[in-house]
C-alpha positions in Angstrom: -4.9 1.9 -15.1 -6.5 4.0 -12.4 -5.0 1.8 -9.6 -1.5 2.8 -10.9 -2.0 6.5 -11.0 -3.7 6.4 -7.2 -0.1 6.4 -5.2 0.9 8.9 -7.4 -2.2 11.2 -7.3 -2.2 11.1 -3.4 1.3 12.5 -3.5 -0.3 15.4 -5.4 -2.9 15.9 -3.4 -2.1 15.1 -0.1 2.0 16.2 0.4 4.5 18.5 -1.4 6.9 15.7 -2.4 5.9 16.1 -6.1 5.8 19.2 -7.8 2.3 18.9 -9.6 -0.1 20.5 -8.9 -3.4 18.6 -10.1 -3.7 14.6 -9.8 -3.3 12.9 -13.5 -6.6 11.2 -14.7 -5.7 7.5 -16.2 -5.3 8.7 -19.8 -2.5 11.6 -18.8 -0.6 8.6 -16.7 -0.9 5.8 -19.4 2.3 7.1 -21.5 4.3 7.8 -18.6 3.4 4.1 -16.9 3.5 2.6 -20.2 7.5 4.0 -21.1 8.5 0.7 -18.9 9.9 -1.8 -21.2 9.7 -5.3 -19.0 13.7 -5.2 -19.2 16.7 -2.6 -19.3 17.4 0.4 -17.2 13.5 1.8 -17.1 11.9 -0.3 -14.5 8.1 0.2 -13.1 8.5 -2.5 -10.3 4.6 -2.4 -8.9 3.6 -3.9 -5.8 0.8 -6.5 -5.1 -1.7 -7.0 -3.0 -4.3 -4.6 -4.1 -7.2 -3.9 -1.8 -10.2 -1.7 -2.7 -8.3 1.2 -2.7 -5.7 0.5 -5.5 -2.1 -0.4 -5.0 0.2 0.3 -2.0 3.0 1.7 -4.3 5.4 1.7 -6.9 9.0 2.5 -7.8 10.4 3.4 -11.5 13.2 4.7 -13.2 13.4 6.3 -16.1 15.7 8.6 -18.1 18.1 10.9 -15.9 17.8 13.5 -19.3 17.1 12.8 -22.8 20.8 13.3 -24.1 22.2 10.1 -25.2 25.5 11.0 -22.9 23.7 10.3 -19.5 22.4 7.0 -20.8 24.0 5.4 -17.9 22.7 7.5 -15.5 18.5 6.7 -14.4 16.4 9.1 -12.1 14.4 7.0 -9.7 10.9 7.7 -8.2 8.8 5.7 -5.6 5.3 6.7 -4.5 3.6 4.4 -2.0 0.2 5.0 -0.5 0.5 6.1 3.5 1.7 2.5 4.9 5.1 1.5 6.2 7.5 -0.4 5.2 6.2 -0.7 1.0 8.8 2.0 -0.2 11.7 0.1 1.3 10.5 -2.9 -0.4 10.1 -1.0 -3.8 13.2 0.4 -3.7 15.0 -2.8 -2.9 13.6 -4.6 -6.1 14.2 -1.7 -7.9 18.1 -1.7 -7.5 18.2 -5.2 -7.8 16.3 -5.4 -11.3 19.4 -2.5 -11.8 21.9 -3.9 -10.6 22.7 -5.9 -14.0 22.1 -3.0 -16.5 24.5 -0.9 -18.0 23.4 1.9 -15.5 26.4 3.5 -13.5 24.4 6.6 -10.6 20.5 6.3 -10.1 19.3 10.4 -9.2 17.1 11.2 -7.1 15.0 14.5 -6.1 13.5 14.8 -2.6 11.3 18.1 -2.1 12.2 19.7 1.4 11.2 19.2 4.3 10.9 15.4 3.8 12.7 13.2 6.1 10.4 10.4 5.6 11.8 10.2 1.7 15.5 11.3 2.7 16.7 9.1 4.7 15.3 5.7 2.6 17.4 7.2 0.4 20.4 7.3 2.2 20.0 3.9 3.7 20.1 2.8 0.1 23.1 4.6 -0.2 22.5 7.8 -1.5 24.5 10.7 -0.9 23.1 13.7 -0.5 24.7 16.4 -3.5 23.3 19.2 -3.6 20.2 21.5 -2.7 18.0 23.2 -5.7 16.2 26.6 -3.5 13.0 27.1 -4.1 13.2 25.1 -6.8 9.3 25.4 -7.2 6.1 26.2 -5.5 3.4 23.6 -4.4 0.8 24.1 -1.4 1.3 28.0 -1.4 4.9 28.1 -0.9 8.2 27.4 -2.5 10.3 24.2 -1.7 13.5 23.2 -2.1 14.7 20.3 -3.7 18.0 17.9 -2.9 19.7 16.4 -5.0 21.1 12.6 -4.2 23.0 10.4 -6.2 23.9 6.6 -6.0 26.7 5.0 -7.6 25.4 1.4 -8.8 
């Protein structure tokens, strides 16, 4: 399990793109990793290729809210460790896995400034919806957060 929480940990540690504040030890991450069925519209889509250091990456989504009327909506999330190209690919076999659920937008929250996760999104389509102001505080300072949404 600790290879699956090390993209995710980085992020916390080492940028402002996620809003927590202290990496998750394997135990905190297990529910959260473990919500994934195989099948349907909550995908963990890992990828391979694991060197000493853990996994490059991996994509999910999971439930936009917990109100049965957004069913058909699914918030998505990809954390990759610093290499190029492995979000891309994440995202790409995410949407795919999607694309024959009962799953009309996939949501998305990017924390500001962070063109490196912005505009992935909007090659995948995305459109950009709205902005949340200092939506919260990470690093010693608050960020924003926009909101993008994807019709599937």
């Amino acid at each position: 399990m600790t290879v699956l929480t090390d993209p995710y940990d980085h992020s916390v540690r080492e940028t402002a793109i996620t809003f927590d504040t202290a990496p998750f030890t394997p135990q905190e991450h297990r529910p959260r990793l473990l919500s994934h069925p195989v099948d349907g519209p909550y995908r963990l889509m890992v990828a391979t290729g694991a060197g000493a250091r853990g996994i490059p990456g991996y994509a999910a989504s999971g439930p936009f809210r917990p109100e049965p009327a957004y069913a058909t909506s699914v918030g998505t999330t990809v954390h990759v460790a610093p290499r190029r190209g492995i979000g891309t690919l994440l995202h790409g076999a995410l949407f795919q896995a999607l694309a024959g659920e009962d799953v009309h937008r996939a949501r998305a929250g990017v924390a500001r400034p962070n063109d490196a996760s912005g505009r992935p999104h909007e090659r995948f389509g995305f459109r950009h919806v709205g902005t949340c102001r200092e939506a919260g505080r990470t690093f010693g300072r608050r960020r924003d957060v926009a909101r993008y949404e994807k019709e599937l």
